[in-house]
C-alpha distance (Angstrom), angle and dihedral (degrees) to the residues before:
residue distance angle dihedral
X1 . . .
X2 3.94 . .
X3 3.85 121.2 .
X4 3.91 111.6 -78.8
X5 3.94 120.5 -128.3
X6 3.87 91.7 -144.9
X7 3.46 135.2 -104.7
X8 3.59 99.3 -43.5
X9 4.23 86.7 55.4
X10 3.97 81.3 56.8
X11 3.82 94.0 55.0
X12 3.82 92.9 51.7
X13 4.11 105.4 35.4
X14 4.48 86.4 46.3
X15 3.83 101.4 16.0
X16 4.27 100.1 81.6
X17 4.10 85.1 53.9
X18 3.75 92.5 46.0
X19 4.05 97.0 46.0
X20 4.00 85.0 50.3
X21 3.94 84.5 73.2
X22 3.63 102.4 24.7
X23 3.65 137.7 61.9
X24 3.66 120.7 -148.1
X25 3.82 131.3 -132.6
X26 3.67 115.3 -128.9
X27 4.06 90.4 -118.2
X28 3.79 89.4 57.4
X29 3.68 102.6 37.1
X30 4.09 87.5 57.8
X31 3.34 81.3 50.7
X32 3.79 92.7 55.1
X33 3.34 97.7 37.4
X34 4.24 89.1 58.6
X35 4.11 93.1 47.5
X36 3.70 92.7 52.7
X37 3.94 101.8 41.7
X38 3.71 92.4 38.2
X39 3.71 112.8 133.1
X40 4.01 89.5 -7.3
X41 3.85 125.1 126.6
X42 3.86 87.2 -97.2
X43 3.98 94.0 75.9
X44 3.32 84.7 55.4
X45 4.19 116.9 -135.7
X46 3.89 129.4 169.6
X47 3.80 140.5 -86.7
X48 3.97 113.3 -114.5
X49 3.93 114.3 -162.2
X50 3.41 117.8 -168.3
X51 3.89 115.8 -118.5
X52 3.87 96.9 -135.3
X53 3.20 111.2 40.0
X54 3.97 103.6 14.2
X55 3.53 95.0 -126.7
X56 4.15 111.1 156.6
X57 3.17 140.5 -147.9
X58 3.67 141.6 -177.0
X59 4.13 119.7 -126.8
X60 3.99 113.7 -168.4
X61 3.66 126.8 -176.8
X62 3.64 136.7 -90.8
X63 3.94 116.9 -113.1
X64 4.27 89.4 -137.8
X65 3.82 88.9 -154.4
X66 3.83 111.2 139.1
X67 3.95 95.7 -142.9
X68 4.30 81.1 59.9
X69 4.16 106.7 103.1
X70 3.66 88.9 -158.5
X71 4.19 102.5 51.1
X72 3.89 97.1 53.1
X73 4.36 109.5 74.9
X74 4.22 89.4 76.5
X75 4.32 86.9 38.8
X76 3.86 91.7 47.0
X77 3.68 88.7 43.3
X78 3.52 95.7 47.6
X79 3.95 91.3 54.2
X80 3.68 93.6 49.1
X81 3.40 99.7 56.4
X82 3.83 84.8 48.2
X83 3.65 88.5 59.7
X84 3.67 90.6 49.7
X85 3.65 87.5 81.5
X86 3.81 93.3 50.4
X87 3.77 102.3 59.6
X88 3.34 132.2 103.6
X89 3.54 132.5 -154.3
X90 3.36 104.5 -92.8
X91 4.00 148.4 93.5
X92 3.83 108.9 -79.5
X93 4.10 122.7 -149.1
X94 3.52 122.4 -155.4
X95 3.97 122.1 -146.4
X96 4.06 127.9 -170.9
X97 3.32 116.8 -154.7
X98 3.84 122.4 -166.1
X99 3.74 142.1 -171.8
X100 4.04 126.2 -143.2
X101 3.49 117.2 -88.5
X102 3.90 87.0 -132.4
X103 3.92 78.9 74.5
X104 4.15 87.9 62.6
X105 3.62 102.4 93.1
X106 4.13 91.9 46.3
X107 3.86 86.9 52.0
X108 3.42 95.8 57.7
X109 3.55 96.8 53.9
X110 4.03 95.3 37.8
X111 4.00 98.9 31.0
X112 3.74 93.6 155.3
X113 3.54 102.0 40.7
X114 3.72 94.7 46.8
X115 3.66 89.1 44.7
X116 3.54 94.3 60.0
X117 3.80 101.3 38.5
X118 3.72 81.7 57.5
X119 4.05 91.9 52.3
X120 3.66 94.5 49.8
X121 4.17 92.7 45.3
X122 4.08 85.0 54.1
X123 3.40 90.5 42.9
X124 3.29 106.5 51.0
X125 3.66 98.9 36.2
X126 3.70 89.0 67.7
X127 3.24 98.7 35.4
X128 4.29 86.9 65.4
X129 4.06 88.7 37.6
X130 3.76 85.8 63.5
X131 3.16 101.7 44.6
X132 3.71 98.1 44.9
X133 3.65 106.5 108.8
X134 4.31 89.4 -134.9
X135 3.34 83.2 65.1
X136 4.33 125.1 29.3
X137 3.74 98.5 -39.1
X138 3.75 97.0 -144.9
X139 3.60 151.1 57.6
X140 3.67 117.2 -40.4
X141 3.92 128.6 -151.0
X142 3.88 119.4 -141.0
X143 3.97 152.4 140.2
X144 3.52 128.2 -126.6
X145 3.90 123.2 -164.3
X146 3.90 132.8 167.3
X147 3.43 142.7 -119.6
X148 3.73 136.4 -172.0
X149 3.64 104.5 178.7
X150 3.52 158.5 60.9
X151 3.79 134.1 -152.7
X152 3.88 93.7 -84.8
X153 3.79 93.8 47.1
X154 3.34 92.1 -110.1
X155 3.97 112.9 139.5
X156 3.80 123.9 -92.1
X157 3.25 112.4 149.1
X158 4.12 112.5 -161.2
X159 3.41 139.0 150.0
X160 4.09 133.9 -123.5
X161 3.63 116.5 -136.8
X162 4.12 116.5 -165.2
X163 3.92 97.0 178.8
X164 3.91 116.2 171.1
X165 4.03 123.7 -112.2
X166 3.50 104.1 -102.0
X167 4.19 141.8 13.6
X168 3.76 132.7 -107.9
X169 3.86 101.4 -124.4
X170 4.10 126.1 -148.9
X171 3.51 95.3 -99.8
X172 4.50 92.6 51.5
X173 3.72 98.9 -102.4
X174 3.71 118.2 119.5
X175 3.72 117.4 -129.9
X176 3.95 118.8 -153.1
X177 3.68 128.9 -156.5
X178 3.97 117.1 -68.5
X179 3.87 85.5 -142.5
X180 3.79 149.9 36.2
X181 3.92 88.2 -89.7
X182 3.91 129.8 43.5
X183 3.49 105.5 -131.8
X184 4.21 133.4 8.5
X185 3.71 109.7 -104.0
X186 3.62 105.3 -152.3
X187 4.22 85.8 53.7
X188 3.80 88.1 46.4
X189 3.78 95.6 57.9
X190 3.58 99.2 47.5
X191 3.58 94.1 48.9
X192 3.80 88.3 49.9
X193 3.80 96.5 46.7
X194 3.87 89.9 56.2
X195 3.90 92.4 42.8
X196 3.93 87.5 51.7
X197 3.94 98.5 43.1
X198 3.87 90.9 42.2
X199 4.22 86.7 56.4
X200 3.86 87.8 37.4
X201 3.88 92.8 54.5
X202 3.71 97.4 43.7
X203 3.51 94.5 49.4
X204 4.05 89.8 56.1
X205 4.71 86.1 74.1
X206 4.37 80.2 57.6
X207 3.80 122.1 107.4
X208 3.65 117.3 -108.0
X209 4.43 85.2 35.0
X210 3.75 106.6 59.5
X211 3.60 86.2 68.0
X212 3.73 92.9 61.6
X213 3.91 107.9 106.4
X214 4.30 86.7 -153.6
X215 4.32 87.4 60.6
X216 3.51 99.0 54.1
X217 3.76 142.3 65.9
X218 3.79 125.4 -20.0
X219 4.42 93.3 -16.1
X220 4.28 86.1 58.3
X221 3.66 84.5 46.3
X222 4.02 101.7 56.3
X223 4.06 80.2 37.9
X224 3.42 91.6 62.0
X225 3.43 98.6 36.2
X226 3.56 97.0 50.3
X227 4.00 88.4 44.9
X228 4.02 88.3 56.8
X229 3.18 90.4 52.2
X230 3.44 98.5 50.0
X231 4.26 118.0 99.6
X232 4.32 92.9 -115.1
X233 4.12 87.7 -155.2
X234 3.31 112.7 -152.9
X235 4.39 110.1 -158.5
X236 3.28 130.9 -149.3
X237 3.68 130.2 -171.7
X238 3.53 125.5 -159.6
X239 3.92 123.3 -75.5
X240 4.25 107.0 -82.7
X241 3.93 114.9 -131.6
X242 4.17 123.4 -128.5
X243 3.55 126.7 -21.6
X244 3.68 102.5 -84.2
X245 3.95 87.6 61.8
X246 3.74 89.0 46.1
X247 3.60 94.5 57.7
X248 3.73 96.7 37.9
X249 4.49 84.9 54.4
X250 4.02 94.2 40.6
X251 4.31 84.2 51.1
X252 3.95 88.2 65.6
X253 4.08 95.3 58.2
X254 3.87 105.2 23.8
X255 3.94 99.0 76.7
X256 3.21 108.0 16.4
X257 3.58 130.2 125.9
X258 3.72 141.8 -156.7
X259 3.73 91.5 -79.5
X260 3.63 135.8 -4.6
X261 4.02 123.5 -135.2
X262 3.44 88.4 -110.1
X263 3.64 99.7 61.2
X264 3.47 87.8 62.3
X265 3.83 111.3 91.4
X266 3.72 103.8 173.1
X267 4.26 158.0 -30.2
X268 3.26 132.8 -131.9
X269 3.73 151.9 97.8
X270 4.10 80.1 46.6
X271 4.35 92.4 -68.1
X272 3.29 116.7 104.7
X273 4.15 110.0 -147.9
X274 3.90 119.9 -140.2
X275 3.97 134.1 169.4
X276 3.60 113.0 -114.6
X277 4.04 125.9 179.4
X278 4.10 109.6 -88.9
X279 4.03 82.4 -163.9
X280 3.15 126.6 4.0
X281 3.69 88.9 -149.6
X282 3.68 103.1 55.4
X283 4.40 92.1 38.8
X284 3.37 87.6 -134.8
X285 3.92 120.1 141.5
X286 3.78 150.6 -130.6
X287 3.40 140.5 -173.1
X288 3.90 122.3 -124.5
X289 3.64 136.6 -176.6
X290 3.73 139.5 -134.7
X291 3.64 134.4 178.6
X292 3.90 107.0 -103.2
X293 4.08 94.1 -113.6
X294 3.73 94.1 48.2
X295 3.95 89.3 49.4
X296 3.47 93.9 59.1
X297 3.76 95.5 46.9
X298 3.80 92.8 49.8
X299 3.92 81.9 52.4
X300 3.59 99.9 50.5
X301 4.25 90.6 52.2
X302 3.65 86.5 86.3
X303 3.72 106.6 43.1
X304 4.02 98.0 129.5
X305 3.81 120.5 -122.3
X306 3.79 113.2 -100.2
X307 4.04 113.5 -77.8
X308 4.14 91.6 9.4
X309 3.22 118.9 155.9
X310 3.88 118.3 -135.9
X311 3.56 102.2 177.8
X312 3.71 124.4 35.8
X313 4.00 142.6 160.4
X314 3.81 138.6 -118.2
X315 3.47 146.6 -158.1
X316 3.71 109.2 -27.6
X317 4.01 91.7 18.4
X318 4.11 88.0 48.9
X319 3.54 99.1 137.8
X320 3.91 92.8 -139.0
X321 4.34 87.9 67.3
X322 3.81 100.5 15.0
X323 3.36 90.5 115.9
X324 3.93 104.8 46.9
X325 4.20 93.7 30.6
X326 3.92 89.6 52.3
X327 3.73 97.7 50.3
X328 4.14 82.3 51.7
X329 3.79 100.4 54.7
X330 4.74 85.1 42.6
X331 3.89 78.5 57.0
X332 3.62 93.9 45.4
X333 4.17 90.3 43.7
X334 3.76 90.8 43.6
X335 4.54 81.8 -125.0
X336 3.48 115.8 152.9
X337 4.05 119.3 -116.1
X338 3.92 100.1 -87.3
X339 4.44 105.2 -112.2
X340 4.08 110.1 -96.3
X341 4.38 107.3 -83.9
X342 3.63 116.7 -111.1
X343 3.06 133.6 -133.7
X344 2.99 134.3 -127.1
X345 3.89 152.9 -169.3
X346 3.47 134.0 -107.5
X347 3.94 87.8 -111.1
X348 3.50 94.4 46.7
X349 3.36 86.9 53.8
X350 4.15 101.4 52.2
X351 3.55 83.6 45.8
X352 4.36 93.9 57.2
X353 3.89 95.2 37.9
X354 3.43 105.4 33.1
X355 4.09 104.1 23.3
X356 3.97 88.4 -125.9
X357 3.80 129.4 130.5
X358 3.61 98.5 -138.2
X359 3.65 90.9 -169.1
X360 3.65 98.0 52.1
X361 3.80 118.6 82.6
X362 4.14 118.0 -122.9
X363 3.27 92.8 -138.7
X364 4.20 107.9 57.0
X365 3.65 98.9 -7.9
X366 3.70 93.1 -117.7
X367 3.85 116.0 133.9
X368 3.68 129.3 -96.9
X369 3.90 121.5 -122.6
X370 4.03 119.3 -163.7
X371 3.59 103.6 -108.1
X372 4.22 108.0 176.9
X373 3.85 136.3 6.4
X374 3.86 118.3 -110.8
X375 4.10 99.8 -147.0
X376 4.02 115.6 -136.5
X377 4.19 104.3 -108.7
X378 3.32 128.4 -130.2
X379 4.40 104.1 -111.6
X380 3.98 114.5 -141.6
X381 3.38 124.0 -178.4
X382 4.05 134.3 41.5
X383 3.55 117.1 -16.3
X384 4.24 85.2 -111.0
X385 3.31 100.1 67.8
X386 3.34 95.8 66.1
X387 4.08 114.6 -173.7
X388 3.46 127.3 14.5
């Protein structure tokens, strides 16, 4: 099976066939429109020439959409050295928590509702673990961020807890866990199941859901039924070590998307070929296949709504006290205040990351200067065909 450009090579070889039959919300066709002009001629860029040797090269623009695979190693990397000034020094635990696929069809039609009745559930149910005297007794410190998928595509929407080791109490001490684990599991997800279906049932009396056939009547009974009776698991890896290996963990889940370029191996004879997980306990891999069209509608499940927020920060991280409530628990920790970030430029940052001089040519080592202006272009055409 030949080499596959990436996602945005999916989108143009499958994407005329599939917008024949489909018609495309304006949220996702921006979306579209972003993956397949991404670093292309029709962003528009600049040519560099290099001053010794006069050897050119043409520099497009970046799409900057956060459902593109290729435009999010300088964002993530930005945002983690952001959070480098927001940890404290202690062990970190990470907690997934998931919803019931029985809850699938509803999200699709109510994405950002759902969504956010699923944030607050998380959110809160921590929030009163922590400060539950049994348990810390104060006020906890932790990052939430969302996923809808799974390896095949398929949705599963969950979210990604990073919460600190420990609580900043009312009196400025900081309390750490009595155990080898922060919180009991089995409590947790009972406590979020009735937090979610208490949100989920009041939101059924709203405008826009009582007209939803699977809220009402006997279908939102079975629904709720079979969602009771459902085992809400609640997972929780092992305590993570310093900050370094904090950071380094957190990188894998902040900015990811649905699938990365790399997963995907290769197109053609209408499949497109993409390594999943075999077990997710071993990390080894295979490759599956799709048919082109039903590829790109598994990918377009998780386009975002507009102005969604997939990650987002609670109770000591709270952006409206960050500052003031982080200071507090360094006091309490007897941690130094973390030095100022820097930052820096795109070169600098080629050069960290990837070891490469992006200034230098490859050829003579001389340095490249920008030498013309590559205008954006005006697309025409289907969505698919991406750049002229």
């Amino acid at each position: 099976m030949p080499a596959s450009g990436g996602l945005a090579e999916v989108l143009r070889t499958f994407g005329p066939a599939w917008l024949a039959s489909h018609t495309l919300s304006a949220r996702v066709a921006k979306v579209w429109r972003a993956l397949v002009v991404c670093r292309t001629a029709a962003l528009g860029g600049h040519v560099e020439t290099c001053a010794s040797c006069g050897k050119v090269r043409h520099v497009y623009h970046s799409c900057r959409n956060r459902h593109c695979p290729t435009c999010q190693t300088r964002a993530k990397d930005a945002w983690l050295r952001a959070r480098r000034q927001e940890l404290l020094p202690v062990p970190y635990f990470h907690l997934v928590f998931t919803v019931p696929h029985a809850l699938n069809n509803l999200m699709g039609r109510h994405a950002r509702g759902l969504y956010e009745c699923l944030f607050a559930a998380v959110s809160e149910t921590l929030t009163e673990f922590a400060a539950n005297p049994r348990h810390l007794g104060g006020e906890a410190a932790f990052s939430l961020i969302l996923h809808t998928w799974q390896q095949d595509l398929g949705r599963h929407v969950h979210l990604h807890a990073l919460v600190a080791g420990g609580a900043l109490t009312q009196g400025g001490g900081w309390k750490t866990p009595k155990r080898g684990f922060l919180f009991p599991v089995k409590a947790l997800s009972k406590v979020f199941r009735g937090k979610f279906m208490a949100r989920l049932d009041a939101l059924r009396s709203k405008e826009g859901w009582r007209v939803d056939a699977q809220l009402g009547g006997t279908p939102w009974r079975d629904l709720k039924r079979a969602l009771y009776l459902h085992d809400w698991v609640v997972y929780a890896k092992q305590p993570l070590g310093g900050p370094a290996q904090v950071l380094e963990y957190l990188g894998r889940y902040t900015h990811r998307v649905a699938i990365s370029n790399e997963r995907i191996v290769g197109i053609d004879e209408g499949q497109v070929a993409f390594r999943v997980r075999a077990d997710p306990s071993s990390g080894k891999k295979r490759v599956m296949h799709l048919p082109g069209p039903a590829f790109i509608e598994r990918f377009f499940l998780h386009v975002l709504p507009n102005g969604f927020k997939r990650i987002r920060h609670y109770g000591l991280l709270a952006p409206a006290h960050k500052t003031r409530r982080l200071a507090q628990a360094r006091s309490a920790l007897a941690a130094p205040t973390p030095e100022p970030e820097v930052i820096e430029s795109v070169a600098e940052f080629m050069e960290r990351v990837a070891g490469i001089d992006w200034t230098r040519c490859p050829a003579c080592a001389g340095h490249f200067v920008v030498t013309a202006v590559i205008t954006p272009q005006r697309l025409h055409g289907p969505l698919a065909h991406g750049p002229p």
